[in-house]
C-alpha positions in Angstrom: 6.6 -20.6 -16.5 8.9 -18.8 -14.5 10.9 -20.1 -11.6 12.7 -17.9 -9.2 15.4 -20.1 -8.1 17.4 -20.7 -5.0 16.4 -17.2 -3.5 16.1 -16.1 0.4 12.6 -15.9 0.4 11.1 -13.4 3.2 7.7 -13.7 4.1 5.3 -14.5 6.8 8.1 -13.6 9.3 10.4 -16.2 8.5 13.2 -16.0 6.2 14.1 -19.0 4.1 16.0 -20.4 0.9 13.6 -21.5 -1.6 11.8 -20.9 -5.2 8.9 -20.0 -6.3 7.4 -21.2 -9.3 5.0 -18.5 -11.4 2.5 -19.8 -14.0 0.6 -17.0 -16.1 -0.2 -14.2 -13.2 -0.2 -16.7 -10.6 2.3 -18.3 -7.8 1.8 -21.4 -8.7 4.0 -23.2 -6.1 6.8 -22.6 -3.4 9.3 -25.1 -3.0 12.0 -25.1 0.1 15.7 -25.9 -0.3 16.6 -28.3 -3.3 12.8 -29.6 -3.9 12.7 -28.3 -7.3 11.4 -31.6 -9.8 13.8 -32.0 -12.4 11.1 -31.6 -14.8 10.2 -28.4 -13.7 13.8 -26.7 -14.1 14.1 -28.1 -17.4 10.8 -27.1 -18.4 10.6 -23.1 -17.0 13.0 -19.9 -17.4 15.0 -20.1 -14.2 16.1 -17.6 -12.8 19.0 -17.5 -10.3 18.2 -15.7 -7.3 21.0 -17.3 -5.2 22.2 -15.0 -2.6 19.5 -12.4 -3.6 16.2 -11.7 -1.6 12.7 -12.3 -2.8 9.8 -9.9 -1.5 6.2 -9.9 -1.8 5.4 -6.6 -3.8 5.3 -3.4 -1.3 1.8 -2.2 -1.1 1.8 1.8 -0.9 -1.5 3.0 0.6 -0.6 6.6 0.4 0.7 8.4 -3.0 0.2 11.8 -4.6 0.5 10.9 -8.6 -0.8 14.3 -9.6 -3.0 13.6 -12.2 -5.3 15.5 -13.6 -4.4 18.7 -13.8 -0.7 18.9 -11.9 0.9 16.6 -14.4 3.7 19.2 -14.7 5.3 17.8 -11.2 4.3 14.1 -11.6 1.5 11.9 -13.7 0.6 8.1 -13.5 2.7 6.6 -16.1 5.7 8.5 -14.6 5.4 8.0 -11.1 3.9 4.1 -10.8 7.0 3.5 -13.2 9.3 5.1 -10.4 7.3 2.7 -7.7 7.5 -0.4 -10.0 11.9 0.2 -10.2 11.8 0.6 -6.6 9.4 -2.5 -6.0 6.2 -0.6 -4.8 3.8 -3.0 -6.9 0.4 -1.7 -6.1 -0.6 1.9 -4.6 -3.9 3.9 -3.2 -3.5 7.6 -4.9 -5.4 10.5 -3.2 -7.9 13.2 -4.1 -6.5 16.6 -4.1 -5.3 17.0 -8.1 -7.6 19.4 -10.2 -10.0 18.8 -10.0 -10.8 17.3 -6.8 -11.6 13.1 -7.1 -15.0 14.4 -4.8 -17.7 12.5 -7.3 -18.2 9.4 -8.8 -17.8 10.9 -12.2 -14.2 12.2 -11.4 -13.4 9.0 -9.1 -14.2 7.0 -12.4 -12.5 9.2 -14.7 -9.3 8.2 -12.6 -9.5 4.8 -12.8 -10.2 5.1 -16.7 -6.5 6.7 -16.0 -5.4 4.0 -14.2 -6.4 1.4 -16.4 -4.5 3.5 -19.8 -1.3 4.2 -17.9 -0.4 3.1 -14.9 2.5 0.2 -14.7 1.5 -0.8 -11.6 -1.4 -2.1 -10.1 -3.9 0.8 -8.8 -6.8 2.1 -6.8 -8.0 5.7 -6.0 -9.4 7.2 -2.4 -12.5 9.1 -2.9 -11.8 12.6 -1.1 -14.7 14.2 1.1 -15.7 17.8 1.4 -18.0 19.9 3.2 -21.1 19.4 0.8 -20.4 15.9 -0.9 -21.6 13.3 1.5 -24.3 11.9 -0.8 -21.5 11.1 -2.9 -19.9 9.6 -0.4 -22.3 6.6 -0.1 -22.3 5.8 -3.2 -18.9 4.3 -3.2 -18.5 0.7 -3.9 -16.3 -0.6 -1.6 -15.2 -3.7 -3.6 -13.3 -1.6 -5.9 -12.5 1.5 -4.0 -9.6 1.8 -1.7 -11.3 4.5 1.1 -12.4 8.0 1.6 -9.9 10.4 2.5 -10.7 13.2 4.8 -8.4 16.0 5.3 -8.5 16.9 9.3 -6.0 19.4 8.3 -5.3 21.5 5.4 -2.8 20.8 3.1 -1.6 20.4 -0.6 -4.9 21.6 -2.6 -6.6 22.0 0.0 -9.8 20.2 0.6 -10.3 20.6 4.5 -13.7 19.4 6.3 -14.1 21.8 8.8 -18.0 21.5 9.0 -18.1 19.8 12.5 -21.9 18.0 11.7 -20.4 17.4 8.3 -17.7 15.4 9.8 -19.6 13.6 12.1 -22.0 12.0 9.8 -19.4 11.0 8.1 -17.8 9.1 10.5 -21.1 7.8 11.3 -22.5 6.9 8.1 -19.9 6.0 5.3 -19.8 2.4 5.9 -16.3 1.4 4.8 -12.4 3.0 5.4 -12.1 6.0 6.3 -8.4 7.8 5.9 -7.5 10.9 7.7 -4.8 13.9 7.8 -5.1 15.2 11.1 -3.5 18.5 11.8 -5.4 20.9 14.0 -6.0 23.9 11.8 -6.6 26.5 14.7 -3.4 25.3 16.4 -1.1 25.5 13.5 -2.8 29.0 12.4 -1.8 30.5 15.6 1.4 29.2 15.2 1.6 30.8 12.0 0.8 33.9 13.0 3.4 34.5 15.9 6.6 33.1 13.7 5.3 35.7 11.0 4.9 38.4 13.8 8.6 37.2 14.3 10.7 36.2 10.9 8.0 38.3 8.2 6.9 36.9 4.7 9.1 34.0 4.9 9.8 31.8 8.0 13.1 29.8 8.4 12.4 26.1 7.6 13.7 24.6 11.0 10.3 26.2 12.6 7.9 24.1 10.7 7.9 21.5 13.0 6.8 24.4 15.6 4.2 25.5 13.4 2.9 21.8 12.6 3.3 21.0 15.6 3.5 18.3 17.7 0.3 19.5 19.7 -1.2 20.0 16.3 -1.1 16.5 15.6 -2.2 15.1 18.8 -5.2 16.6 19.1 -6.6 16.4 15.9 -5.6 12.2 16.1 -7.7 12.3 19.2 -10.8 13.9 17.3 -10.6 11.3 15.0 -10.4 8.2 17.3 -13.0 10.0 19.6 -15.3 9.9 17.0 -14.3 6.4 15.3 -14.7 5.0 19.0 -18.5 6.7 18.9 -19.4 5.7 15.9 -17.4 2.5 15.3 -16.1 3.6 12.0 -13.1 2.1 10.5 -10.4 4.6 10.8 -7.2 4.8 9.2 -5.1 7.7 10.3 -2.1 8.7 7.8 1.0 9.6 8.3 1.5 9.8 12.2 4.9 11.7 13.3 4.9 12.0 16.6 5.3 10.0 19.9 2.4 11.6 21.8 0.2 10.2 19.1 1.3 6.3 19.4 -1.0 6.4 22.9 -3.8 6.5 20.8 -3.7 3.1 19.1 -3.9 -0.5 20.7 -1.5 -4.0 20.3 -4.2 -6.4 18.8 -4.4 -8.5 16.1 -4.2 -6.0 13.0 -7.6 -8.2 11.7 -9.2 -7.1 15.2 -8.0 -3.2 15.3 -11.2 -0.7 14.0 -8.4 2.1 14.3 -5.1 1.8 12.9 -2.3 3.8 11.9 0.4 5.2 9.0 4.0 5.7 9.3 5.7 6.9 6.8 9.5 6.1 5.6 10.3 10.3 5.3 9.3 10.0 9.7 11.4 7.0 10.3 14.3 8.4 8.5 15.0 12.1 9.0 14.6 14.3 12.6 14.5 18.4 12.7 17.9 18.0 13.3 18.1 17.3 9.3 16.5 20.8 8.3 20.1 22.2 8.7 21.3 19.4 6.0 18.7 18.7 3.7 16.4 22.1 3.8 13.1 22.4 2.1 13.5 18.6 0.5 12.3 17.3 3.8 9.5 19.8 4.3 6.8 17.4 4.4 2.9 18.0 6.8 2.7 17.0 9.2 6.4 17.9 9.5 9.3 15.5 10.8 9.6 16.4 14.1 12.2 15.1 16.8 15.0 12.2 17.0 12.5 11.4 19.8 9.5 11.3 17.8 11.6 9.2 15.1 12.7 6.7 17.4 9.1 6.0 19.3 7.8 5.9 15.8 9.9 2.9 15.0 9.5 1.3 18.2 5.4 1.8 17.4 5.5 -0.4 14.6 7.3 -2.7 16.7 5.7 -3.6 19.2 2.5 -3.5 17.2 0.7 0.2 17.8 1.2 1.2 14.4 0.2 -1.2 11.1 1.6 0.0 7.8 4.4 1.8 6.1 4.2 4.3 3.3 5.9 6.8 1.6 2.6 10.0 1.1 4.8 10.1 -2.5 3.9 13.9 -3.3 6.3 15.2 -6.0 7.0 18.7 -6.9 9.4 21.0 -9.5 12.3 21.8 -7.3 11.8 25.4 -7.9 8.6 25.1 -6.6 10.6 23.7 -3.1 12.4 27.2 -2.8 11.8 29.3 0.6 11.3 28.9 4.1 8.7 27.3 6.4 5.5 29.2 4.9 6.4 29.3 1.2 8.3 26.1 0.0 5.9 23.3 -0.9 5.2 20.5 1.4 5.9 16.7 0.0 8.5 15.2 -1.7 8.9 12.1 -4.1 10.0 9.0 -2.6 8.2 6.0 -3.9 11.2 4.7 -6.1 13.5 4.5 -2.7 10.8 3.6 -0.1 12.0 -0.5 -0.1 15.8 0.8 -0.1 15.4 3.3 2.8 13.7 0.8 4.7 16.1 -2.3 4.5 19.0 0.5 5.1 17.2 1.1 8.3 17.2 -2.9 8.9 21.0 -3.1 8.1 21.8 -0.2 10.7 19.8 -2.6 13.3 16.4 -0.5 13.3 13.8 -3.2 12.2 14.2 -6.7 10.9 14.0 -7.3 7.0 11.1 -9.8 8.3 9.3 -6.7 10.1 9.4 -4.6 6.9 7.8 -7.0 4.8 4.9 -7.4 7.1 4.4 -3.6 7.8 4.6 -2.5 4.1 3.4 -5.7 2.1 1.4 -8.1 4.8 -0.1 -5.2 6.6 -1.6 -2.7 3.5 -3.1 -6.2 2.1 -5.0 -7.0 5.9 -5.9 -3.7 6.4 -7.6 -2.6 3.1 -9.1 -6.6 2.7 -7.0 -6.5 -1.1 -7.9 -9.7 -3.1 -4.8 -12.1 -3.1 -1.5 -9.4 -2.9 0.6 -9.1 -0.6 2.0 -12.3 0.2 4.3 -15.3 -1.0 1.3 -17.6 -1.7 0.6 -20.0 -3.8 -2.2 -19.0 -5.4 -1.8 -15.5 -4.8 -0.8 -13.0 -7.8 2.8 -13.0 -8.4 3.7 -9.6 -7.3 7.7 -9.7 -6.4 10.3 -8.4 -6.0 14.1 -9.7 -6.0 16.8 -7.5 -4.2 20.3 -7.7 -3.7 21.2 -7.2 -0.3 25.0 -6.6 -0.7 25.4 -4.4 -4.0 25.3 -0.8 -3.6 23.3 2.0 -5.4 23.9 5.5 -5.9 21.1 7.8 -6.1 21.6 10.3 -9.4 19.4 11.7 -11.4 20.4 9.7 -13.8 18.5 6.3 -12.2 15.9 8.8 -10.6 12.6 8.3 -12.7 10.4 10.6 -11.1 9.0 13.3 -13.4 10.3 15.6 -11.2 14.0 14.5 -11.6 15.0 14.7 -7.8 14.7 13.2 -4.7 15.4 14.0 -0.9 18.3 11.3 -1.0 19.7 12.4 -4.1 23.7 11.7 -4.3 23.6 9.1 -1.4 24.2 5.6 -1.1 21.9 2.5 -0.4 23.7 -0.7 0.0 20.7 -2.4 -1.9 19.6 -2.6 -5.0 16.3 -3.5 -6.4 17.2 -6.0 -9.0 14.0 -7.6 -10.5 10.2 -6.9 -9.8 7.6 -8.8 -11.5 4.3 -7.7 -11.9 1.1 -10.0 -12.0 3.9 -12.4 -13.4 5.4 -10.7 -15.4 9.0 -9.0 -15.3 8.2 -5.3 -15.2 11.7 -3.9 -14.1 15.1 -5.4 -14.6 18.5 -4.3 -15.1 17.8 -0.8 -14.6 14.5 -0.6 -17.0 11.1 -0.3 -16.7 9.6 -2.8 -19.0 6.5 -2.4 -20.9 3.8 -4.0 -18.2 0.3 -2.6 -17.2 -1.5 -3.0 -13.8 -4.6 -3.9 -13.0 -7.6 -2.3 -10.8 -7.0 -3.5 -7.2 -10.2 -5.6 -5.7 -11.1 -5.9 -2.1 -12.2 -8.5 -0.4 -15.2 -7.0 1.5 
């Protein structure tokens, strides 16, 4: 037994001091104030939480772990080991590593993955294609996170341009469907006049003009026109701009068919950041305006937008050198995702309570995941303890993605992730990644 004493426990909405009591993998109770039997402290390891704050787990439905076949940026073991020391307990990895996750042969060779090496607990999006469909359908949806569909080309690219292709999709894959949507003609044009203009290699403050805005809108709009004529469930990653929020309702998030991504790399940086930070914050769809930023924020709010993430997509750092058309596109932030977030909540952004339901609450509703997600009892003890008032440098000495940098690199969060405990278990503490596995996410569907 292990009791989590006298923390600031935030969850549900409401923040309050309490402890929670963990028996094997399990919350096994949640007591308010002093309620604690005397028999209990005597009996489990206590530890003292007292002026620190206790999360459920974040829930990252949107990673890039690079494995198979790009394990030179980024593998399992490394990068879930970065989420579990920044208190990302359970992630959804995508399709576009080499090969391709486009058949159930591949889509089960990942989760053989999963289950060797990953520290924290795991499910894989099945990615479509032009010709896999049959495949497709023979998902099981109890055990699989979605199907990702690339509206847009990006990172190994695995577009679906085949219009008929795309629309039986949408009409007959019966579970969640995850798009990219960037309008490839749009951003192709673009492409083609800054070339006219700047040559081989485009300054990077114009890939927000050749991703554009436009770019982004329209292809949203193809993908809730067609989720509104076939009533598919639609997920639709990433957003980053303001013009796209009008697509998306304020309903219960257990009503909405269609819901929406931020991610933190959006909510945090504007164009007017290029100058600053350069190719580390070359992300598609791009980050756009201060404007874009703000309405973001105020999406997730009021209820537009659902979920948080971080699209976690390391690369070598040499492999981020040049302008708009030649650096790569993604960065690594799945170890600071929790800190950039409650930074944003300290400057007066969005509550601590907020952040917890957008990136722990939310993911678990949304993708119907079996008992995560929450401070329940009953529920798996996913965790995390943070301490709200000591600060943390960035270096690359703390920075444990295979990669060995980060966009943040050299700044200070005035939070630090202190403990995170996995199915129960303390998987990171004082600085160190203990030796705990995850386990295969379930859905409840």
């Amino acid at each position: 037994m292990i009791l989590i004493h006298k923390a600031t426990i935030i969850n549900e909405g409401t923040s309050f001091v309490g402890s929670v009591l963990i028996e094997k993998d399990i919350i096994s109770e949640i007591y308010r104030s002093e309620e604690v039997p005397e028999t209990i402290l005597n009996k489990a390891t206590v530890i003292d939480a007292k002026d620190l704050w206790l999360l459920p787990g974040v829930i990252d439905d949107q990673v890039h772990f690079r494995e198979p076949g790009l394990t030179h940026k980024g593998d399992i073991a490394s990068e879930s080991r970065a989420a579990i020391a920044g208190g990302v307990t359970s992630f959804m990895e995508m399709p576009n590593t080499n090969p391709q996750t486009t058949t159930i042969e591949l889509l089960e060779q990942k989760f053989e993955i999963g289950a060797q090496k990953s520290y924290a607990n795991y499910s894989f999006y099945m990615g479509a294609t032009n010709d896999n469909l049959a495949e497709l359908k023979k998902v099981n949806q109890k055990e699989v996170c979605g199907v990702k569909v690339f509206m847009g080309s990006s990172t190994g690219n695995m577009l679906v341009d085949d219009k008929k292709v795309l629309q039986a999709i949408f009409a007959e894959i019966d579970m969640l469907i995850a798009t990219h949507c960037e309008k490839e003609e749009i951003i192709r044009e673009n492409l083609a006049k800054y070339k006219a203009e700047f040559g081989g290699d485009i300054p990077i403050q114009y890939h927000p003009l050749i991703r554009s805005a436009e770019a982004c809108y329209r292809s949203s709009a193809e993908a809730v026109e067609l989720a509104d004529k076939y009533q598919t469930r639609l997920h639709i990653l990433h957003l980053s701009t303001e013009k796209e929020i009008s697509l998306f309702d304020i309903k219960p998030l257990t009503e909405k068919k269609i819901t929406g991504e931020v991610c933190v790399h959006h909510l945090w940086f504007s164009d007017e950041d290029y100058s600053k930070y350069g190719t580390r914050i070359k992300w598609n769809p791009s980050v756009k305006t201060r404007q874009d930023r703000g309405a973001l924020m105020q999406g997730l709010i009021k209820g537009k937008l659902d979920v948080i993430a971080t699209d976690h997509a390391p690369h070598l750092i040499e492999e981020k050198v040049g302008g708009a058309s030649k650096a790569a596109s993604g960065g690594p932030l799945v170890q600071h995702s929790l800190q950039m977030m409650l930074e944003l909540s300290k400057k007066g952004k969005i509550s601590k309570e907020q952040i917890v339901n957008k990136m722990c609450h939310a993911p678990a509703i949304m993708f119907q995941i079996h008992r995560r997600g929450y401070i329940r009892k009953g529920y798996f003890a996913d965790l995390v303890l943070v301490n709200p008032n000591k600060p943390y440098t960035i270096t690359k000495d703390n920075i444990l993605y295979k990669c060995k940098w980060a966009p943040l690199e050299g700044e200070t969060m005035s939070t630090t992730i202190e403990k995170t405990f996995l199915n129960g278990k303390i998987a990171f503490e004082n600085g160190v990644v203990n030796e705990v596995r995850g386990e295969m996410l379930k859905f409840d569907r």
